[in-house]
C-alpha positions as a Markdown table, in Angstrom:
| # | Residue | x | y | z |
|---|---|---|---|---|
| 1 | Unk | 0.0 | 0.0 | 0.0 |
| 2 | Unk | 2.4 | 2.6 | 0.5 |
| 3 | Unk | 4.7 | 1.6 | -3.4 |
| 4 | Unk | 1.1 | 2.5 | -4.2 |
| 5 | Unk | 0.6 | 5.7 | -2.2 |
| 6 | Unk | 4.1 | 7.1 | -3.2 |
| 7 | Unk | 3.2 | 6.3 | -6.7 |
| 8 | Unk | 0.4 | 8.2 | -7.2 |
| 9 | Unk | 1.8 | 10.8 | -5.1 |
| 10 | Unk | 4.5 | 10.8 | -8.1 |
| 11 | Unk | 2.2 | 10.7 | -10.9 |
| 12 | Unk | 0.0 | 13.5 | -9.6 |
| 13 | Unk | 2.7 | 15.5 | -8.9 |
| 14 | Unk | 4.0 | 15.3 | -12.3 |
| 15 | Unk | 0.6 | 16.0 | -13.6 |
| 16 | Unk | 0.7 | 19.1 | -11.3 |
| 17 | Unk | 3.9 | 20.5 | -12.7 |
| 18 | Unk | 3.2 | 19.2 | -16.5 |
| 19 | Unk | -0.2 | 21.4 | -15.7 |
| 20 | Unk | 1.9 | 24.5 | -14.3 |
| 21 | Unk | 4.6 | 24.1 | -17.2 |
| 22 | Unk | 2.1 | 24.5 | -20.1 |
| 23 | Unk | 0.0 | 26.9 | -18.2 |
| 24 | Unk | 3.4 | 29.0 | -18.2 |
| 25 | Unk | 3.5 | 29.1 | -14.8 |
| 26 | Unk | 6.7 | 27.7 | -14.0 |
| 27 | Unk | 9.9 | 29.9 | -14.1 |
| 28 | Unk | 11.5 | 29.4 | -18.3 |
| 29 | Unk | 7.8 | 28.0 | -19.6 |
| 30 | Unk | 7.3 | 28.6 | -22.9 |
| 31 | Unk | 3.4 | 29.9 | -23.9 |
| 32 | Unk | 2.2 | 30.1 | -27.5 |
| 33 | Unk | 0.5 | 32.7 | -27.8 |
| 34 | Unk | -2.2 | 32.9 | -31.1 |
| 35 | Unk | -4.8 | 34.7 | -32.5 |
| 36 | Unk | -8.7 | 34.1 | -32.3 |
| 37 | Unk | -11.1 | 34.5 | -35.1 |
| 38 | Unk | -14.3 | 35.2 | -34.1 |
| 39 | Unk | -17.1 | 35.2 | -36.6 |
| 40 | Unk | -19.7 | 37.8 | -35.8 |
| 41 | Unk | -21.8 | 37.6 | -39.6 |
| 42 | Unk | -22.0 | 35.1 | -42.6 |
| 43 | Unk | -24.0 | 35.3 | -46.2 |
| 44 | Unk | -24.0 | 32.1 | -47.7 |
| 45 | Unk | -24.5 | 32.8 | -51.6 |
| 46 | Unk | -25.2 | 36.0 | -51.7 |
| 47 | Unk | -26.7 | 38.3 | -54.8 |
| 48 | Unk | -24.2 | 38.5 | -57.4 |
| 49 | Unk | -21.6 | 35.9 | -55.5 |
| 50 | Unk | -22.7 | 32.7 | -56.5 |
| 51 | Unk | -20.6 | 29.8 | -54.8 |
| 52 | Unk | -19.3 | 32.3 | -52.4 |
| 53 | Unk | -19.6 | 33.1 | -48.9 |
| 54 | Unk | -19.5 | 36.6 | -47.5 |
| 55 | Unk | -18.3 | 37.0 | -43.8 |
| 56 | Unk | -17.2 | 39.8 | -41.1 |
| 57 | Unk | -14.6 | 38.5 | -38.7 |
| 58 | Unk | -13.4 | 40.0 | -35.8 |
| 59 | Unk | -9.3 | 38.8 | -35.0 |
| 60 | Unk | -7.7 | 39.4 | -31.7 |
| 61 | Unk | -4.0 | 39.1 | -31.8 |
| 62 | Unk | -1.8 | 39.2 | -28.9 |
| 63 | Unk | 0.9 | 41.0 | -27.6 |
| 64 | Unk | 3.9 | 38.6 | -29.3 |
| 65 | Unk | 1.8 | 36.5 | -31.0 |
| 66 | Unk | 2.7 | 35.8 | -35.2 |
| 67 | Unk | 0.7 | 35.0 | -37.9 |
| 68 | Unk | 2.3 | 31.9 | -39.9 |
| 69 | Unk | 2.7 | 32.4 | -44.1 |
| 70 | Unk | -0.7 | 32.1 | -45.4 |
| 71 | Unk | -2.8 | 33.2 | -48.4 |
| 72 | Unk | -6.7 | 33.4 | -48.4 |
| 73 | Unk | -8.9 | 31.4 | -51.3 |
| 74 | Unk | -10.5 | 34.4 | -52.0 |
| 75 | Unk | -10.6 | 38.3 | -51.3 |
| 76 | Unk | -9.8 | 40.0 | -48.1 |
| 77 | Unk | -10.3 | 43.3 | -46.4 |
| 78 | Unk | -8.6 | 43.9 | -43.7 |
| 79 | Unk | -9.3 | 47.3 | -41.4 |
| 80 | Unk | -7.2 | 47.5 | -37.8 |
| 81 | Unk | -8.5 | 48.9 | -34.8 |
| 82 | Unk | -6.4 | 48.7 | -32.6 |
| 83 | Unk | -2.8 | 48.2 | -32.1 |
| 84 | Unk | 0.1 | 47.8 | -35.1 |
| 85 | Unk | 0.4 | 44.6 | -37.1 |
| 86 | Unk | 3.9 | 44.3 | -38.3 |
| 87 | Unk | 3.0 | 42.6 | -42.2 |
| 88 | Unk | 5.1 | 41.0 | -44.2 |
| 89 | Unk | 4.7 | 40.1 | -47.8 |
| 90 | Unk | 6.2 | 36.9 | -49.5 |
| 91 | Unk | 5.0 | 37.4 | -53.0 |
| 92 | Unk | 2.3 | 39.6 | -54.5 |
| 93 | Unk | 1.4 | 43.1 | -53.1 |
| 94 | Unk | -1.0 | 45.2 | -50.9 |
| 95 | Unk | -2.0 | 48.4 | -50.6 |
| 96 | Unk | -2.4 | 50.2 | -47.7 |
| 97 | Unk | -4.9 | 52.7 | -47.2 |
| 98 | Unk | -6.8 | 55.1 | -44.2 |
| 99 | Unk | -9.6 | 56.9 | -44.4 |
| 100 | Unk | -13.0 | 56.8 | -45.3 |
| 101 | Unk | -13.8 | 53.4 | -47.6 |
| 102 | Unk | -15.5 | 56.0 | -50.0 |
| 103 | Unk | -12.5 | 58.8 | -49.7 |
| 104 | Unk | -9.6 | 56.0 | -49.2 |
| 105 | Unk | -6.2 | 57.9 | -48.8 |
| 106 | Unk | -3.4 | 55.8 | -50.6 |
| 107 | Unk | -0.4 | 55.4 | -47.3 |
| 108 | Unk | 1.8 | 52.3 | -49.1 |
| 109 | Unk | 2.1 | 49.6 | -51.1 |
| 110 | Unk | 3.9 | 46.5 | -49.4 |
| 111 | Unk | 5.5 | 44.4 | -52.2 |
| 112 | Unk | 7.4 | 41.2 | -52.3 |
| 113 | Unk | 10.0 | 41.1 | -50.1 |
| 114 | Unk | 9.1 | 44.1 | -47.8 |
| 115 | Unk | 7.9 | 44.4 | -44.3 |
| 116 | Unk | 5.9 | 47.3 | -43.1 |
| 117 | Unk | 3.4 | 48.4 | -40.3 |
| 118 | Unk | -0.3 | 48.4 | -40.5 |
| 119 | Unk | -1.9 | 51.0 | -38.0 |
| 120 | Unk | -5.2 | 51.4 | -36.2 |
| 121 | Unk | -7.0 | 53.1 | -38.7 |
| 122 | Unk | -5.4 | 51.8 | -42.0 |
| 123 | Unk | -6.7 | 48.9 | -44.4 |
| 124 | Unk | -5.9 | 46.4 | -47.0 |
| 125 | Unk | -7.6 | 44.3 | -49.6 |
| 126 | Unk | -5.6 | 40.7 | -49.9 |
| 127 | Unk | -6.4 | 38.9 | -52.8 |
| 128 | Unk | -5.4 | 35.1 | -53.3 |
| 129 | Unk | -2.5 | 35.4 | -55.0 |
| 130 | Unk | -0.8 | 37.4 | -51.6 |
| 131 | Unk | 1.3 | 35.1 | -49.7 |
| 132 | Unk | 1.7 | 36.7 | -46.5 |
| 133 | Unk | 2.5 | 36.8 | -42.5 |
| 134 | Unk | 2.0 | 39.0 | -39.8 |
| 135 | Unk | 2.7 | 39.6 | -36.0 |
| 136 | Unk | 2.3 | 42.0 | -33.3 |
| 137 | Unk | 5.4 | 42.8 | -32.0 |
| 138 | Unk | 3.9 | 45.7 | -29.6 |
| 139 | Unk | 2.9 | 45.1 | -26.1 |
| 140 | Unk | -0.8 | 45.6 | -26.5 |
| 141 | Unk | -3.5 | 43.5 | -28.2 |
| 142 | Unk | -4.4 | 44.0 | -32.1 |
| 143 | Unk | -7.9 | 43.9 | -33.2 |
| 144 | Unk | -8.7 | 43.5 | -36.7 |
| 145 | Unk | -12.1 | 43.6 | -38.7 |
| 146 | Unk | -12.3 | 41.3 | -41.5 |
| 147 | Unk | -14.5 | 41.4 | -44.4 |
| 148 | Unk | -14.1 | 37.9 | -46.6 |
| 149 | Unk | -16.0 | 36.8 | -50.2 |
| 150 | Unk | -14.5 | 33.3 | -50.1 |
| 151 | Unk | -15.3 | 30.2 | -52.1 |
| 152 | Unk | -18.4 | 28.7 | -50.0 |
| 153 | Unk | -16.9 | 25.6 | -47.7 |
| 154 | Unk | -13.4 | 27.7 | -48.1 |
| 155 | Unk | -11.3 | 27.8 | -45.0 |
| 156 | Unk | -10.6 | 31.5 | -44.0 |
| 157 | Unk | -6.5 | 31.0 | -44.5 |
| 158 | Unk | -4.4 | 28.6 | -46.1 |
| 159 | Unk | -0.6 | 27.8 | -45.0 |
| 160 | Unk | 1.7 | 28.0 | -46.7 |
| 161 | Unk | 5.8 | 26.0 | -46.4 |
């Protein structure tokens, strides 16, 4: 009885720590940290988009978190509201813009190779052909507002190696 005692004693102590470890709780821990996607409206099939979903998306990115390359099966817009994404464009190109949506004010285009910042305030349009990633490198959450017109049945992002 007690082999049996200390044993589980053992075991649940290393299910404590294993539990403290991940949790990040424990002194050298490593977190990941990642982004949610919450979706807050969806049009399957709507007029003139055949085959095609429409969606808004709300995406909260944390302090340190990163966006691995991706593309998107379809087009993108991408509005921040708060916080800085740092963006970073493997092949195709966006344009930044601020401002009204009907009065857009052109800030940059981020081509092939480049890395720029993306402030509150400032948009994008990615089309399929943009292979991309993104992080937050600040110290405060990023919120972003997407607007999608995907193929219907379409993941929202695709990885790419």
């Amino acid at each position: 009885m007690p082999r049996l005692r200390t044993a589980l004693l053992a075991l649940l102590g290393t299910a404590l720590l294993a539990t403290a470890y991940t949790a990040g709780l424990v002194q050298g821990a490593s977190t990941t940290k990642t982004a949610v996607r919450e979706s807050l409206a969806v049009a399957n099939a709507p007029k003139g988009a055949k085959k095609r979903t429409l969606g808004l998306s709300r995406v909260t990115v944390p302090a340190g978190a990163q966006l691995a390359l991706h593309h998107h099966p379809g087009t993108q817009i991408a509005s921040i509201q708060e916080g800085t994404l740092t963006y970073t464009v493997q092949r195709g190109s966006v344009t930044v813009s601020s401002g009204d949506a009907d009065t857009p004010k052109f800030v940059r285009t981020i081509s092939a190779g480049q890395t720029a910042n993306i402030k509150a305030g400032q948009w994008i349009v990615e089309q399929p052909s943009t292979i991309h990633r993104a992080a937050n490198k600040g110290k405060k959450k990023i919120v972003i507002l997407l607007a999608t017109l995907f193929p219907q049945g379409s993941p929202p992002s695709i990885p790419n190696n």
